[in-house]
N, C-alpha and C positions, 0 to 999 in steps of 0.2 A: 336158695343157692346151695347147691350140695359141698359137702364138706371139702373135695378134693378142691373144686372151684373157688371155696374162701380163702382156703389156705394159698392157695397160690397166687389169689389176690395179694396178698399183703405178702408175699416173697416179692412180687413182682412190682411192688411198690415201694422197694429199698432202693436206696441210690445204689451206684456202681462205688463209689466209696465205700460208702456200709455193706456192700454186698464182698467186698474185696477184701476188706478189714475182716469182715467174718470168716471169709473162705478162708483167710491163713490160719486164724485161730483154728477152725476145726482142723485143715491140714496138719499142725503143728500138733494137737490133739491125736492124731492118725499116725503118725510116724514115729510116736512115742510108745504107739503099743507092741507089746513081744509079737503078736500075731503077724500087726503087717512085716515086724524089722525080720520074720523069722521066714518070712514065704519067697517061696523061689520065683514062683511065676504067679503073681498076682493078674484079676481081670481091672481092669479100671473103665470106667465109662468116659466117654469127653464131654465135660461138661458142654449147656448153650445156656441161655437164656439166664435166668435167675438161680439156678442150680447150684452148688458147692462147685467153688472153681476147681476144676483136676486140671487145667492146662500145667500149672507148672511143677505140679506134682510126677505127670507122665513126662515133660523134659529133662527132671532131674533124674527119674531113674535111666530115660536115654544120655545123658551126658555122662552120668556113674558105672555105661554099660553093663546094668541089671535090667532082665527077661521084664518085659512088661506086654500085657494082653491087653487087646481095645476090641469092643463089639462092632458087628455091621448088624446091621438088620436086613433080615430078608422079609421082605414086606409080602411078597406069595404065600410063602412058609409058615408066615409069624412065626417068626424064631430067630434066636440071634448066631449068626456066626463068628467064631472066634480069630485073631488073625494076631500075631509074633508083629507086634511093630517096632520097624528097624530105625524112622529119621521120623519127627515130626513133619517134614517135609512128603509124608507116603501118606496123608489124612485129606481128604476131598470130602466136598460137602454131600452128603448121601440124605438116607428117608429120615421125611423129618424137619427137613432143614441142620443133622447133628453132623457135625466132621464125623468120615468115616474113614475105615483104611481100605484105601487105594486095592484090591481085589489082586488084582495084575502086579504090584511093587511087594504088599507082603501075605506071608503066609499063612495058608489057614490051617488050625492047628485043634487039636479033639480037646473036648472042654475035659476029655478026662485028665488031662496036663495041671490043670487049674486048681492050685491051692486054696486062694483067697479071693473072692468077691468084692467090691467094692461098687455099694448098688446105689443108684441114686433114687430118687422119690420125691412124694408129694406130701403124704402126711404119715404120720410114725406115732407110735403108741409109748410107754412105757414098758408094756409088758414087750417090744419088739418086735409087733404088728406094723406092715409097712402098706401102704396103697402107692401105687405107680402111678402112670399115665392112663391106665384102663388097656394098654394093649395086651398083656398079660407077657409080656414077651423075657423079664426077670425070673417070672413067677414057674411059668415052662422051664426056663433053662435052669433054673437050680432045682425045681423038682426031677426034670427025668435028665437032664445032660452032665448038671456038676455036685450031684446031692454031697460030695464030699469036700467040697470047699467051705469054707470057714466065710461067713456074709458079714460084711460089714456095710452097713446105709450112712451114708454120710445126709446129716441137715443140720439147719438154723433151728436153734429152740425154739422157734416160733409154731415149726411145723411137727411139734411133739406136744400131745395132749395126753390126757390121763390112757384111757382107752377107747380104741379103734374098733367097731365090729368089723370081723372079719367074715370072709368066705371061704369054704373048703379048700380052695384053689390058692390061697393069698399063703403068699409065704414067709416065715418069719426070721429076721436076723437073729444072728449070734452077738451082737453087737451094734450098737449106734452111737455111729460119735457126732458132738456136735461142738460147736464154740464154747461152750458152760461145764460140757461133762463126756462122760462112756457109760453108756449102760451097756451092761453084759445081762445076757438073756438064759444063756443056754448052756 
């Protein structure tokens, strides 16, 4: 079983309790740091599946009306597009099966706008080695689209081992927060 498929075994086999109770801790983790309380137009991903919940992470910055960024995927391209979302009510379910933002209700916007990152994954290193899903679709956009944004990966300590071999391509946070801690990388 390859590493990325263990670990998400055992995400994928936390309750929705425990998975729930973990996402606030790391959220509460995440909003404590100067980075994110200091960036103006942050990206954030919408969470699905076993992932670190952002649903209501991305409502409270829309309810506080502060700029908040959500990815599409463009699955022709591989590559992700950036889009200004306005209502949680503009997120339709797109590639993936992940909520996306509605194309037509909000705006798409240059990732050179983008302060901060907020990336999701599958397994993460100490040293701030991250593996995705194998699309590489993180991995592109913060190398050639937002190399000046500040990455933060959100996970479960579960999905943090010593060290991760990487590839040329794999790109590393600045940052990982999880339930337990922050490591800072960079």
């Amino acid at each position: 079983m390859s590493l990325r498929r263990h670990i998400l075994t055992k995400r994928d086999n936390l309750s929705r309790s425990v998975l729930d109770s973990l996402s606030k801790r790391v959220i509460n983790n995440l909003v404590d740091l100067d980075e994110y309380r200091a960036s103006r137009l942050p990206l954030i991903y919408v969470s699905f599946r076993s992932e670190v919940n952002t649903h209501q992470l991305l409502k409270e910055r829309l309810r506080k009306g502060l700029k908040v960024a959500v990815p599409r995927s463009d699955v022709r391209e591989h590559k992700l597009e950036i889009h200004l979302l306005k209502s949680w009510g503009d997120l339709r379910p797109g590639a993936y099966g992940i909520a996306e933002p509605d194309p037509e209700a909000t705006p798409c916007i240059s990732p050179a706008q983008i302060d901060l990152v907020i990336v999701p994954g599958t397994v993460f290193d100490r040293h701030c080695g991250r593996y995705g899903y194998g699309g590489g679709y993180y991995d592109r956009f913060l190398s050639k689209e937002a190399p000046q944004a500040i990455r933060i990966g959100l996970a479960f300590s579960l999905q943090i081992l010593p060290e991760i071999p990487l590839k040329a391509h794999d790109q590393r946070m600045d940052i990982i927060v999880t339930e337990n801690e922050r490591l800072r990388c960079n």
